[in-house]
C-alpha positions, 0 to 999 in steps of 0.5 A, spaced: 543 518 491 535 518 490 533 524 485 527 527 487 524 533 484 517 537 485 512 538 480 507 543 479 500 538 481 493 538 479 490 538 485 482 539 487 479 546 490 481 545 497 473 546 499 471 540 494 477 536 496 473 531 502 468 529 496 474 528 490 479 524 495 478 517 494 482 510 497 486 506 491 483 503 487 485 496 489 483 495 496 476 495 494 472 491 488 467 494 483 461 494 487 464 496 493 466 502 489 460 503 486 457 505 492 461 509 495 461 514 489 453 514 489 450 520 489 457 525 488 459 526 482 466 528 484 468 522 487 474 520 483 473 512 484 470 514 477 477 516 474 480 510 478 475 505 477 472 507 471 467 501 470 463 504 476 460 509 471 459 503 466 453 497 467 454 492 473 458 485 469 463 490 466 469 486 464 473 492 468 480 491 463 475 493 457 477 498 452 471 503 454 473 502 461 479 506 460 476 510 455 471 513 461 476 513 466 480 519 461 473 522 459 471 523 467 479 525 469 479 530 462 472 533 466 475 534 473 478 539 470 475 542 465 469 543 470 475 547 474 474 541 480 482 539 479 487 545 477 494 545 476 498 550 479 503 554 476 509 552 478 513 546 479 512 545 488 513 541 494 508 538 497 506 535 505 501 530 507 500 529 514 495 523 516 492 522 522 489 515 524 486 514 531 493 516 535 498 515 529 501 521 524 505 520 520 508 525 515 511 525 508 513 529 503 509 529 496 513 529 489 516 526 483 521 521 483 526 518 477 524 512 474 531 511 472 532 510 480 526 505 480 530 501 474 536 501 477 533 500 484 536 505 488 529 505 489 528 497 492 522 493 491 520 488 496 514 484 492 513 481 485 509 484 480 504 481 476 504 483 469 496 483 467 496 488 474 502 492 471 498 492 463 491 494 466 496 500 471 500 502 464 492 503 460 490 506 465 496 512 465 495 512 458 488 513 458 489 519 463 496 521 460 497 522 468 499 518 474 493 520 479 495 514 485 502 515 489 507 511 490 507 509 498 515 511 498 520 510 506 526 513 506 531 512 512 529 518 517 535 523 516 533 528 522 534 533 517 528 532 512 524 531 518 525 538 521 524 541 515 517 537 515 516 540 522 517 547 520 513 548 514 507 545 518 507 550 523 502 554 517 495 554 515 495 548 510 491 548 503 487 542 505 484 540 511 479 534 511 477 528 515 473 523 511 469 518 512 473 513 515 475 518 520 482 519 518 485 526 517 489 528 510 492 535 512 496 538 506 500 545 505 505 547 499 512 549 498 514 553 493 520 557 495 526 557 491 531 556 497 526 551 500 525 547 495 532 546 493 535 544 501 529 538 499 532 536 493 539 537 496 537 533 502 534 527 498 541 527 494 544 525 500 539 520 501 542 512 498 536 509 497 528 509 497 523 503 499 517 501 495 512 500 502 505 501 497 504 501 490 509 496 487 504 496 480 503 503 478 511 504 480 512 499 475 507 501 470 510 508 471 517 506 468 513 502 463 511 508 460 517 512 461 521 507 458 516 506 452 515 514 451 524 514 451 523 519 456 518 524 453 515 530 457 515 528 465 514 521 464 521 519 467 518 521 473 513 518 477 508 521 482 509 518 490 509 520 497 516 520 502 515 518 509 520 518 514 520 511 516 520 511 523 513 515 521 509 509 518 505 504 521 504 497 519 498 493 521 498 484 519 495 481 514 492 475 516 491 468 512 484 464 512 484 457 510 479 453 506 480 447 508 486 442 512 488 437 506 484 432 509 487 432 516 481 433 522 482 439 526 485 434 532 490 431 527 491 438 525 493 441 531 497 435 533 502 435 526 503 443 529 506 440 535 511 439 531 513 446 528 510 451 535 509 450 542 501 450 543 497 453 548 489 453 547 489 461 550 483 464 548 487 470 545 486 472 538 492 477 538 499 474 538 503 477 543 510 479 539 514 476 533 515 469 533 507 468 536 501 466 530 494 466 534 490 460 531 482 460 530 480 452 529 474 449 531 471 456 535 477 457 539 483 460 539 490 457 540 496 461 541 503 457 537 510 460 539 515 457 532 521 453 536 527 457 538 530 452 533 526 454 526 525 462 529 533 463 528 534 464 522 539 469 520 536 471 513 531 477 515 527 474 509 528 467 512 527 469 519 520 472 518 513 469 521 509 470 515 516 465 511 516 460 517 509 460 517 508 458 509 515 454 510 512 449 515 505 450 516 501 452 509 506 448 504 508 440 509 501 440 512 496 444 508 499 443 500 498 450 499 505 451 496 504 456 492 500 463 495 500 466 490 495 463 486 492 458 490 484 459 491 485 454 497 488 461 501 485 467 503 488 474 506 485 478 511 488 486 511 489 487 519 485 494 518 479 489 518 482 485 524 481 479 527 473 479 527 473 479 521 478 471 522 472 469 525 466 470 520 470 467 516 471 461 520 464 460 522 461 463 516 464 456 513 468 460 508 474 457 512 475 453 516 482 456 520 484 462 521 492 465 522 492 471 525 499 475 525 503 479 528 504 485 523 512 485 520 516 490 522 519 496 518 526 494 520 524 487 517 521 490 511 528 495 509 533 488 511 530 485 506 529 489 501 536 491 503 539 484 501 535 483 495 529 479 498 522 478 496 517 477 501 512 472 500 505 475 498 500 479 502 507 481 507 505 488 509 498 492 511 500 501 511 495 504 514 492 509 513 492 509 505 494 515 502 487 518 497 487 518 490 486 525 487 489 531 492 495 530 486 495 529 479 503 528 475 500 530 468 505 527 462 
């Protein structure tokens, strides 16, 4: 049973929403964001990146940081850009992204459900990133970046969805990178409760995006004993036949001494190879290799891609299991500075520059992770190895706020 309520959200006025709505704070570094923020004072990279307001070289985790997150946050709403809304709502958000939508709702849900993983995890976190996301909440006394939440599409929420989109919305804007945000609210008593009742019926929840700030939400409740509203944490809710899953690639830096020949030789052992031209694989169980300016297509041997363990059976594990760790001595992904990952959203041109730049001398492009796959291994309890799962598109910061 997931406990998910409504809120009343501190949302932008909906003709400044396209300048304050901004990417999460953690697919772009400090000077990328300090250029998109240029010239528009309402951006909120200058809440969730607050270094960007501070001189280039500042330490990012630095008290003063914080500190000029909550003064930025604080003026949005004193200049009247964000504005709470007088009662405790459902909200929608619909994404467009090219010729995908997806649809979900936007509202609270119980730390305690994260704690006692009716909501699942499928990622390790790190304490330094949980540390820095609990100073940020605390600075703003705020969540401002949702949690990107699946459930398991019922029919019943979904035709709720479809109902309420059919009126104007709130907000309607398309942004920079040509993706769509479209918002409405739901405020009616008798909606709202049929949501609530709906989700109640729903076993579980599923962390897609935000594994940290999930943490870090149920670090403060915990720390706070459950004061205020702080036993709820901000998120969006997608049917999970919605979403959409890109790959995320890996990049090496160097072949632990092997010749690119010797190399492809010792992959023999492990795929089927075939110089193919093709940077793309073709299903799950296929890795497209860039070596030595060209592309080879590897097929995993029926033997080591029959794993029956969804986690086990995953191409980016046999991938780690029989290629990164035995060949190449990158036992741990983790950590190792010999790895790199490539997000499918910069696909695989991307791959190339790498290789022929001389940052890396190999490249492995994946076939994306299904969202079947993703909610097996949640499911049984698993953590998928690093840099698994790319969603796109990112859901934007600052259209709702969950005040503490």
């Amino acid at each position: 049973m997931a406990i998910v309520e409504p809120f009343a959200a501190l949302r932008p006025q909906p003709d400044l929403a396209p300048r304050v709505a901004e990417l999460p704070y953690d697919v772009m570094s400090s000077d990328e964001a300090r250029q998109r923020a240029a010239g528009n004072p309402l951006s909120f990279l200058r809440v969730s990146k607050p270094e960007i307001e501070l001189p280039p070289g500042t330490n990012p985790y630095s008290p003063e940081v914080y500190a000029r997150g909550g003064e930025c946050f604080r003026r949005l709403i004193a200049d009247g850009v964000l504005r709470p809304d007088a009662q405790p709502c459902f909200y929608i958000y619909q994404q467009v992204m090219g010729g995908h939508c997806q649809v979900g709702f936007v509202a609270v849900v119980s730390c305690q459900d994260y704690l006692g993983n009716t909501v699942k995890k499928h990622e390790l976190t790190r304490v330094d990133k949980e540390d820095d996301r609990v100073r940020h909440l605390e600075a703003l006394n705020a969540q401002t970046g949702p949690a990107f939440l699946l459930y398991r599409a019922t029919g019943t929420l979904e035709a709720m969805l479809a109902r309420k989109t059919v009126r104007p919305p709130d907000i309607d804007f398309t942004a920079p990178d040509s993706v769509r945000h479209t918002c409405w609210t739901i405020a009616d008593q008798d909606t709202i409760a049929r949501i609530r009742a709906a989700f109640r019926e729903v076993p579980n929840l599923y962390i897609a995006d935000g594994h940290h700030r999930t943490a870090a939400a149920a670090r403060v409740f915990q720390a706070r004993q459950g004061a205020g509203r702080s036993g709820f944490f901000l998120a969006v809710l997608f049917p999970h036949d919605q979403v959409q899953l890109l790959p995320y690639h890996r990049a090496v830096m160097d072949l632990n001494g092997l010749t690119p020949e010797a190399f492809l030789e010792r992959l023999r052992s492990v795929f089927s190879v075939l110089e193919s031209g093709t940077a793309t694989p073709r299903g799950q169980g296929e890795v497209a290799l860039y070596l030595s300016g060209r592309w080879h297509l590897l097929k995993f041997k029926p033997e080591l891609a029959a794993a029956r363990d969804p986690l086990e059976s995953l191409d980016v594990s046999l991938l780690q299991r029989h290629v990164l760790a035995p060949l190449l001595g990158i036992d741990d992904p983790r950590r190792s500075e010999r790895l790199h990952f490539v997000g499918g959203i910069r696909r695989t041109p991307e791959l190339e520059r790498l290789v022929k730049g001389g940052e890396c001398v190999a490249a492995f492009s994946m076939h994306p992770t299904s969202v079947d796959d993703l909610l097996a291994v949640a499911d049984a309890g698993g953590i998928m190895p690093p840099k698994s799962t790319w969603f796109e598109p990112k859901l934007r910061d600052g259209l709702f706020c969950h005040g503490l």
